[in-house]
N, C-alpha and C positions, 0 to 999 in steps of 0.2 A: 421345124422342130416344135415350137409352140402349138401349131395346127395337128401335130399329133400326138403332144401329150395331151392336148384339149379331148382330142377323139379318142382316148383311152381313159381318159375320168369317165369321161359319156360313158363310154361301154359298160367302165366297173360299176359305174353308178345305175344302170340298166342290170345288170348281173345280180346287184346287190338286193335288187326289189325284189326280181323273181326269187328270190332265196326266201327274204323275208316275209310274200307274201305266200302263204300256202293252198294250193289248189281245192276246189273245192268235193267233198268226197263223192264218189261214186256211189251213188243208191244202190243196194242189189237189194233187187224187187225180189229176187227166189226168197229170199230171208224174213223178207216183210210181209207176205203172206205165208210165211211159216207160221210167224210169231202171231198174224191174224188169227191164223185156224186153229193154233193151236196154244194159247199164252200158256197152258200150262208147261210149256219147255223154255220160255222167255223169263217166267219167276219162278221160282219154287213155292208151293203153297204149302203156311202156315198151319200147323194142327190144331184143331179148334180147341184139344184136352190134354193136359199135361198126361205123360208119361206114367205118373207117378200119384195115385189120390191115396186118401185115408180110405180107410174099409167102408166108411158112412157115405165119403161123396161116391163114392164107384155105385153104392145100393141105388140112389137116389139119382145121379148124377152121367153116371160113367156111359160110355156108347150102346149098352144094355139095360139101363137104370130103369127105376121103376116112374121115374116120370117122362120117359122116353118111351119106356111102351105105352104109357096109356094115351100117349099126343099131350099131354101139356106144355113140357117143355122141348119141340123140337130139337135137334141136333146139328146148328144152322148158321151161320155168323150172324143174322140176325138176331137169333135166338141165342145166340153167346153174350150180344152185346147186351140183350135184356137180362140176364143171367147176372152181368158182373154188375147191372146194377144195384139189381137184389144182392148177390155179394159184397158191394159197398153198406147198402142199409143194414144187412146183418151182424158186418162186422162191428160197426159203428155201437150197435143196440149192444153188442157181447163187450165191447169197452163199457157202455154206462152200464149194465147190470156185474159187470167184472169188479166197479168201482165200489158198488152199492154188497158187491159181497167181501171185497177188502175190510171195507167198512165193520160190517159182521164179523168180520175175524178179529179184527181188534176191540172190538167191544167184547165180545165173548174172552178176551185173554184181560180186557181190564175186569168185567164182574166176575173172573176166576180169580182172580186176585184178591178181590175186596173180600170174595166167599170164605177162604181162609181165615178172615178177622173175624166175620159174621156169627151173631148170635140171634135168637130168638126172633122175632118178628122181622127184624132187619133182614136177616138169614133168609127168610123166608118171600121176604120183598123182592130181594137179590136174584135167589133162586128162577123167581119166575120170571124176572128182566131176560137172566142169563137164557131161558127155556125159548123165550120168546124170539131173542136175537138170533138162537141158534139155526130154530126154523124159517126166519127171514132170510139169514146166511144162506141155508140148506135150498132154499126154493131159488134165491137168486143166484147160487153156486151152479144149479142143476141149468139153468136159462141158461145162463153163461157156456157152458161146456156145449150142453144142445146147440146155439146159435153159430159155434165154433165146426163142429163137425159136422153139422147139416148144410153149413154153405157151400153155392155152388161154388166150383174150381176155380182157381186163376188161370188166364193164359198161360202155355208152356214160353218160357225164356230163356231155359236152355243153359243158365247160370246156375255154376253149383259155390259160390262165394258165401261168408257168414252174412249173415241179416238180421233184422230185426225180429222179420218172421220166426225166422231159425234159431233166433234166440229165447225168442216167445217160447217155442215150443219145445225146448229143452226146459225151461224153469216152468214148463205147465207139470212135468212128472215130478217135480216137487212139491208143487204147491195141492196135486191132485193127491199124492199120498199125505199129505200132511192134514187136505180135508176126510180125507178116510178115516186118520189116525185121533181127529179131532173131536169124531164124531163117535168113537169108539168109546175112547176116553170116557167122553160128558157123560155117557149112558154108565161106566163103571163106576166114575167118581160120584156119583150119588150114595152105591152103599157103601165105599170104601176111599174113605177122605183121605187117604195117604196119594190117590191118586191125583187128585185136583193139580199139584203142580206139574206133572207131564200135560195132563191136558191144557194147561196154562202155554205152557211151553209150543205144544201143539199147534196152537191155535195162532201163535207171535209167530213162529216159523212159517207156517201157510199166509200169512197176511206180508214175511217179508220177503217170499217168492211170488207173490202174487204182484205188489207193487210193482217191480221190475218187469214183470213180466208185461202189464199193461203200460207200464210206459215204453219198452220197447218196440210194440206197435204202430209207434208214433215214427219211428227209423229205417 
């Protein structure tokens, strides 16, 4: 009896291996020279251009763009990955000059401010700070928007979740009409001083969609 419960541990203990160890799999070679000949059935490949560009990168950018026809920037993964480099340096340069026209917008709302007190020579000091700033505003506003919609695309990623992008570019239609509306303004309130305070106003609105706006690039 001993001698055969012994011979039945052995066994299960034999039984129990082959269970636990698992055969090694069968290659099928048919398969492996599919995926040879043919990897594009083995991955799916990636689109080099999102689905979805602004008006400006499609001009410039898009699978018929004007830097495509003329061979500058091929249509290429290698040519994508130089792309997003120049994509990274642009966006970077549209943040400091984004900053440097924040800037502008707040100055222009504080020497709108001071104008209202302003007399005579001071008035006139003011005046031409205010002129001054505005055109610095105006040139580093224009950079900023240019660097933004002339860049090349990002990767398609196929996420439609909120972002920082996505948020950027919602508080850009404010900040964009508020530079319109800034600029309208300064040129009226020269001959008619009742206006200076919209444009005051103007001008703090555009600088506090703009903030947000450039820090949410950051996310």
């Amino acid at each position: 009896m001993a001698k055969l419960l012994l011979l039945l541990v052995c066994l299960g203990l034999q039984v129990q291996a082959q269970v636990q160890v698992p055969a090694a799999p069968v290659l099928d070679t048919t398969s492996v020279d599919l995926m040879v000949a043919d990897p594009v059935i083995s991955s799916p490949v990636q689109p080099l251009l999102p689905h979805k560009m602004l008006f400006t990168q499609q001009v410039f950018w898009g699978p018929k763009g004007l830097l495509r026809i003329i061979s500058v920037a091929p249509l290429s993964v290698e040519g994508r990955k130089k792309e997003l480099k120049v994509r990274q340096i642009m966006l970077v340069s549209h943040q400091v000059t984004g900053y440097l026209s924040l800037a502008g917008f707040v100055m222009q709302g504080i020497l709108a401010t001071q104008l209202n007190k302003a007399t005579g020579s001071r008035y006139d000091h003011l005046y031409a700070a205010q002129q001054t700033t505005r055109a610095v505003a105006n040139i580093a506003y224009g950079t900023t928007a240019l660097l933004s919609l002339t860049a090349p695309p990002k990767l398609p990623t196929g996420e439609r979740r909120l972002s920082g992008r996505m948020l950027h570019g919602y508080l850009a239609v404010i900040h964009l009409t508020g530079f319109v509306a800034t600029n309208i303004l300064a040129g009226k309130a020269t001959r008619n001083p009742d206006l200076r305070p919209y444009h005051q106003v103007a001008a703090f609105t555009t600088a506090a969609a703009l903030a947000p706006a450039l820090i949410a690039l950051k996310f």
